[in-house]
C-alpha positions in Angstrom: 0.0 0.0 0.0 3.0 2.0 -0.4 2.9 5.5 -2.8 6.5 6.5 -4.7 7.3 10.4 -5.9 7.2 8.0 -9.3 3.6 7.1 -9.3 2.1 10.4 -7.9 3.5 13.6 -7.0 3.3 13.4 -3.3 4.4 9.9 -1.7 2.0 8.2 0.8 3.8 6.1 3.6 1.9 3.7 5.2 4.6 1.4 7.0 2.4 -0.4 9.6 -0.4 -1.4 7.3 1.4 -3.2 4.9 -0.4 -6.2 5.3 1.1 -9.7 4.5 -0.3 -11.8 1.0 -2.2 -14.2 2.8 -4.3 -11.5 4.7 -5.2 -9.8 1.6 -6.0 -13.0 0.2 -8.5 -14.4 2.5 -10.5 -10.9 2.4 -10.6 -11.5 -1.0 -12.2 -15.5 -0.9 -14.6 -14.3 2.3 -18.0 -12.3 1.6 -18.0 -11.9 5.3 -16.6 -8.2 6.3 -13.6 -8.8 8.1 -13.0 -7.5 11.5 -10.8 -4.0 11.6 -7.0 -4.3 12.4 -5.9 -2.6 15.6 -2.1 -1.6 15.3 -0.4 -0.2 18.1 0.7 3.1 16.1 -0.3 5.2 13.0 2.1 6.7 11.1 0.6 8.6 7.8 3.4 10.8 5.9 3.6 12.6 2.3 6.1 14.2 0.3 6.4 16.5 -2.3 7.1 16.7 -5.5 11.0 17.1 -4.5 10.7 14.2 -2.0 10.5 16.6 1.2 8.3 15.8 4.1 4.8 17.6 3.1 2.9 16.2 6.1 2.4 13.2 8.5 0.0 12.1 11.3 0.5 9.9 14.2 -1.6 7.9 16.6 -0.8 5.9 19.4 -3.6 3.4 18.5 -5.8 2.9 15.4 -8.7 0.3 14.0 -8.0 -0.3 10.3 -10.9 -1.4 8.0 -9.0 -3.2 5.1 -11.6 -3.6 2.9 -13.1 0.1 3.6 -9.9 1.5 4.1 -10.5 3.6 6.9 -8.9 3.7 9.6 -10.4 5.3 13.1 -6.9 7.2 14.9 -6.7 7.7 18.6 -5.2 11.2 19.9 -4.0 11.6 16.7 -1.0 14.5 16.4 -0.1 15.5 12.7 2.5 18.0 11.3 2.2 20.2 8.1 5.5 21.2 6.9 6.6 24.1 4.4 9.4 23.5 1.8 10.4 21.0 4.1 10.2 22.4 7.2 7.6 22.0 9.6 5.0 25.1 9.9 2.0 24.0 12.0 1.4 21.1 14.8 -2.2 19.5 14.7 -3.9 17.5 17.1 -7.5 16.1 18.0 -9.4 13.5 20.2 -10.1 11.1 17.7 -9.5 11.4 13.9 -11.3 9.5 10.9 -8.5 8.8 8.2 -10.0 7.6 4.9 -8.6 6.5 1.8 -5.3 6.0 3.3 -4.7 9.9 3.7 -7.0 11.0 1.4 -9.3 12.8 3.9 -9.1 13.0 7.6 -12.1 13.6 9.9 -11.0 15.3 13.2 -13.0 15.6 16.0 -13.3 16.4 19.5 -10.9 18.8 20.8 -9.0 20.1 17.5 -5.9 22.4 18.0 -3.6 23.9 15.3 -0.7 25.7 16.6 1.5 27.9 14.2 5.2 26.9 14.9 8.0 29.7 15.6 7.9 33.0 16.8 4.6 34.1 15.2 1.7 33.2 18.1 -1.4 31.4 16.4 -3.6 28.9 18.2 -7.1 27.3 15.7 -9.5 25.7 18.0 -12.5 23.4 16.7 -14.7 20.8 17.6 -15.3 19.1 14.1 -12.7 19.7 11.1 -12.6 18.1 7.9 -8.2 18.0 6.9 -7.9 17.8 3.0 -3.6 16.9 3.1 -4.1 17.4 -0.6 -5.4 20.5 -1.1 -3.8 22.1 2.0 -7.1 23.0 3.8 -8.8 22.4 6.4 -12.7 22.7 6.6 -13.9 23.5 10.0 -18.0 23.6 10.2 -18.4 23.5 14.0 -16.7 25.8 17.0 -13.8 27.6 14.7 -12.0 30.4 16.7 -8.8 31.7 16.3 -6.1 33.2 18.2 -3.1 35.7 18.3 -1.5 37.3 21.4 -4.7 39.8 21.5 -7.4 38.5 19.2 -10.0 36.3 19.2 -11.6 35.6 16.0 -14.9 33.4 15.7 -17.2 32.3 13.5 -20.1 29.5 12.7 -17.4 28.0 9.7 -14.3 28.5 8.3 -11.7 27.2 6.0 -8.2 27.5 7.0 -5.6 27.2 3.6 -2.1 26.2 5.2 -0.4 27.1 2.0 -1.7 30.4 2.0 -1.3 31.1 5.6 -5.3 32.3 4.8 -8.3 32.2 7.5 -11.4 32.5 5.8 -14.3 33.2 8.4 -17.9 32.8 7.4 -21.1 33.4 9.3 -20.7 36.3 11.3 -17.4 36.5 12.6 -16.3 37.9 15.7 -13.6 40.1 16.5 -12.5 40.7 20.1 -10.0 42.2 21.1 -8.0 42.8 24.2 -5.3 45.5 25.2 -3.1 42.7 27.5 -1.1 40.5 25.6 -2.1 36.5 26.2 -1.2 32.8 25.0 -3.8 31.2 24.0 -1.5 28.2 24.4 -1.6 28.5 28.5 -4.4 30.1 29.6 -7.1 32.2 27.8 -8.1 35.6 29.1 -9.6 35.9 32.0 -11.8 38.9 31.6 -13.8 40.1 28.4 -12.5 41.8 25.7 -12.6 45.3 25.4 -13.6 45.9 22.1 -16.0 43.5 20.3 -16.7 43.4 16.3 -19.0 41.9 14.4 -19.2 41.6 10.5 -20.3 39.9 7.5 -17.4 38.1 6.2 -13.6 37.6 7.1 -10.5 36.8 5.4 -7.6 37.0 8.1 -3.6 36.4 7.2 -2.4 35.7 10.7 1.8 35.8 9.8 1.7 38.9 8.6 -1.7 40.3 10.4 -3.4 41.8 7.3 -7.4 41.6 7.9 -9.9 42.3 5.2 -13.4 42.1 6.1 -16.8 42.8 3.9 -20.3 43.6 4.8 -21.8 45.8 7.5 -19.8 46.7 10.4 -21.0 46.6 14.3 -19.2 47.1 17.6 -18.7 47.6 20.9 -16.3 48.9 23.2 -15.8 49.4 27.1 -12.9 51.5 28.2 -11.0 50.4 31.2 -12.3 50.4 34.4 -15.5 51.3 33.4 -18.5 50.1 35.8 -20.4 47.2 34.0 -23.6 49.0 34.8 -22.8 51.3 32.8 -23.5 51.4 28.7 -20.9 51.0 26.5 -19.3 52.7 23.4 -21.2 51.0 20.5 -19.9 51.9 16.7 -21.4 51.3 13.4 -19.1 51.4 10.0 -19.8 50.4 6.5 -16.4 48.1 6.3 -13.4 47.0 8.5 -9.5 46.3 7.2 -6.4 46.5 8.7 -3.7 44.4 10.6 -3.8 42.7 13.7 0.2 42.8 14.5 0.8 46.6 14.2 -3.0 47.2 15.3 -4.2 49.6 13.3 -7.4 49.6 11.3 -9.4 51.5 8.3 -13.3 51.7 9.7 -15.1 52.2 6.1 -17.7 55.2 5.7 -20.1 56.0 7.0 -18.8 55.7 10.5 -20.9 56.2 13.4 -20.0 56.3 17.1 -22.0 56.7 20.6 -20.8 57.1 24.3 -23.5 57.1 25.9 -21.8 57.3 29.1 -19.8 60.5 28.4 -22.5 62.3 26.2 -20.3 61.4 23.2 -20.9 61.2 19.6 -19.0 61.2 16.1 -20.1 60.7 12.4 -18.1 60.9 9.7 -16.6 59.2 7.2 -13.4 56.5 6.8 -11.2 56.7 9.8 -8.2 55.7 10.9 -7.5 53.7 13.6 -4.1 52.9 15.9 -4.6 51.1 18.9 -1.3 50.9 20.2 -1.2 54.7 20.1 -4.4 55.5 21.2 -5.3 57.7 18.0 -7.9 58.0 15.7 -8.0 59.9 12.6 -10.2 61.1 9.5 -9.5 63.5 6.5 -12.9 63.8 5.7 -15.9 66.4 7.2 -17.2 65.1 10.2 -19.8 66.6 12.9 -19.1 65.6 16.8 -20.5 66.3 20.4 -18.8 66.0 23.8 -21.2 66.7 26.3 -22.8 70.4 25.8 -19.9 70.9 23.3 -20.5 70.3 19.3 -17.5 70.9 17.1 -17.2 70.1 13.2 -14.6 71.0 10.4 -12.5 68.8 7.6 -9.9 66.4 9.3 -10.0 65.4 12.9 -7.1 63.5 14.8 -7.8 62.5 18.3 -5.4 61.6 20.7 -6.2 59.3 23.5 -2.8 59.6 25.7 -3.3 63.2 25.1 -6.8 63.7 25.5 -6.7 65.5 22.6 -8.6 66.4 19.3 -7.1 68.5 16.5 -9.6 69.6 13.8 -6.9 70.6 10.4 -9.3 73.2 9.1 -12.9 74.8 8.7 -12.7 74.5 12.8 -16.0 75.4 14.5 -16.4 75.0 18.5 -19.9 75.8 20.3 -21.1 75.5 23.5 -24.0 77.3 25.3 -23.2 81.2 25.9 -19.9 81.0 23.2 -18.6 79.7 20.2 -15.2 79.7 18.1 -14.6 79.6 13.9 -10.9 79.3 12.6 -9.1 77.6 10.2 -7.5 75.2 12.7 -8.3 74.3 16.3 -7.0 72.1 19.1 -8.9 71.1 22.1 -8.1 69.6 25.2 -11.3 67.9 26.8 -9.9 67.1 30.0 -9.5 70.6 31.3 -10.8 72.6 28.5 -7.9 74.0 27.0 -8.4 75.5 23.6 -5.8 76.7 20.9 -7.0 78.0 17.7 -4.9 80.1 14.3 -5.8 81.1 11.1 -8.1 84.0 10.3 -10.6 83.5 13.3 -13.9 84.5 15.4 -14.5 84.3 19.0 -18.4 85.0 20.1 -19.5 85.1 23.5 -23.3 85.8 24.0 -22.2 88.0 27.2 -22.2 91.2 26.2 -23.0 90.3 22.7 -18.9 89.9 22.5 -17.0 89.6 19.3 -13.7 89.3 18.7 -11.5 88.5 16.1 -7.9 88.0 15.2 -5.5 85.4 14.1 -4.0 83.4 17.1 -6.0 82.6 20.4 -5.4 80.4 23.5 -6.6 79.9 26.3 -9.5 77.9 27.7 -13.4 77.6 27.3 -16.3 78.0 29.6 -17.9 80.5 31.3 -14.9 80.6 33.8 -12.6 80.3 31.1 -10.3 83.5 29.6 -8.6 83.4 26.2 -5.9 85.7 24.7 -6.3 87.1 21.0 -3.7 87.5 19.3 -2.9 89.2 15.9 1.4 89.1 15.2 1.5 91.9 12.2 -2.5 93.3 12.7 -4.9 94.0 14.8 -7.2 92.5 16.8 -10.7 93.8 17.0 -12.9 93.3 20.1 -16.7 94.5 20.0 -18.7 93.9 23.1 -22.2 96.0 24.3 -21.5 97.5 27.4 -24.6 97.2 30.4 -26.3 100.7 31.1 -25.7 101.5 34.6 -27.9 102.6 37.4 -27.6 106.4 37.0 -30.3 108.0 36.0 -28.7 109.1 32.6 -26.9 105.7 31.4 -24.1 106.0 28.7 
């Protein structure tokens, strides 16, 4: 039953089923089915076309159906190897080989680890390995994961030669800030950020993530109360890369905090994770609070706390509001810095005042310094009639 590089392009080894003449023999006189063989070990390996080991699986015990050949594996561990060298380490409760290597039914607790540096973990409860083809068909349980990542779905097909991670019916993406291994122990609380989408294609060596359909999500900061409602985000696509964590959300883009009285819509942004900094060139329209602010290109900048608006800057709040060309606001204690041709208006007074540099800092407590290097600055203000009988 043994396969050479001469009669096929990939060699089949099956050293403990070659079966003497005399066995094969009295299958072949009997009509009765004979009862399975039960070796010891399994040891199922392939080559390539250039003779180098393409994969093998191992069992410490397995029941051989000569005349069916199928053979039901015990705890069976395989390897899949790349030009040779060996790329991923499989394993399974029990395992269904049929046709001598032709197909191999996995089930019970599946893992596939990714071997070297690069962190990947597949889990499974049913899998379908095609040696073959390079794939393996998973239709029930598939989740993978990376050092942050968890990504889930109802099927997918994972394509060893490709390194490819094709997630179907509604994948999940969640996503934590602490670094795990899957391999130890799995996180212990939830994720911080949770995605949902239509379809997803993930390349896990090299991170790049390319999703279609309708996207959804949520997101709770940390050490937010869990009675409290989260961030929840709606986007028309999702793409990025999960190693250097940074993402394209697809327009339109739509985010809530209810919590903080937060609110942003706009169109693609970019997002980095690690940094903490989120990013659009388009027109957007957002709320903080009291506060609504719009213009053309907004970074904000988590560490920082924050937001730049790159021009067509407009701030209100109740009782003021600011126009210039470009603004920078700090939300955590209302700093505000603002250039270009500019207008301040305060309803107190009926103030206006214009120039071409400001700082300072908003709210009715706030004071703010106008500035015009090279020109003037122009203040106009109604003053309050006094008590005199003959007010100015």
């Amino acid at each position: 039953m043994s396969r050479t590089p001469r009669r096929t392009a990939a060699g089949l080894l099956l050293p403990l089923l070659l079966l003497p003449a005399g066995c094969q023999r009295a299958q072949e006189t009997n009509q009765d089915p004979s009862p399975p063989f039960v070796f010891r070990s399994l040891d199922l390996r392939q080559q390539d076309r250039q003779g180098r080991p393409a994969w093998q699986l191992r069992s410490p015990e397995a029941r051989y159906d000569l005349r069916r050949r199928v053979a039901q594996a015990r705890d069976p561990e395989g390897v899949i190897f790349a030009k040779g060298e060996p790329l991923y380490r499989l394993s399974a409760t029990r395992g269904t080989v049929i046709n001598d290597g032709e197909a191999i039914l996995l089930e019970g607790t599946i893992r596939v680890d990714r071997l070297g540096e690069q962190l990947l973990q597949i889990r499974a409860s049913r899998a379908r390995w095609l040696p073959r083809r390079d794939r393996l068909i998973i239709d029930r349980g598939p989740e993978a994961f990376d050092r942050q990542n968890r990504l889930s779905a109802r099927r997918a097909i994972f394509k060893f030669d490709k390194g490819l991670l094709e997630m179907r019916g509604r994948p999940r993406l969640q996503h934590w800030a602490r670094p795990f291994d899957p391999r130890r122990a799995l996180p212990a609380g939830p994720p911080e950020t949770l995605l949902t989408v239509g379809k997803a294609d993930w390349y896990p060596a090299t991170g790049v993530l390319e999703t279609r359909g309708l996207v959804r999500g949520t997101r709770r900061p940390a050490g937010r109360a869990a009675d409290r409602p989260a961030q929840t985000l709606i986007a028309g696509s999702l793409s990025g890369n999960t190693l250097q964590q940074r993402y394209t959300l697809g327009s339109p883009v739509r985010f809530e905090d209810p919590a903080e009285g937060n609110a942003l819509t706009t169109g693609s942004v970019e997002i980095d994770l690690a940094a903490e900094r989120a990013t659009t060139d388009g027109s957007f329209q957002a709320r903080r609070g009291s506060l609504r602010a719009s213009g053309v290109g907004l970074e904000v900048d988590g560490k920082k706390e924050q937001a730049t608006i790159a021009a067509g800057c407009l701030i209100e709040q109740p009782g003021e509001s600011l126009r210039a060309d470009r603004c920078q606001w700090n939300w955590s204690n209302q700093a505000v810095e603002a250039d270009g041709p500019l207008e301040l208006r305060r309803s107190a007074n009926s103030q206006i005042t214009r120039g071409t540099r400001l700082r300072g800092r908003l709210g009715n407590d706030g004071t703010v310094e106008v500035t015009a290097p090279g020109g003037r600055v122009v203040s106009r203000f109604r003053a309050r009639p006094g008590r005199s009988a003959s007010p100015r």
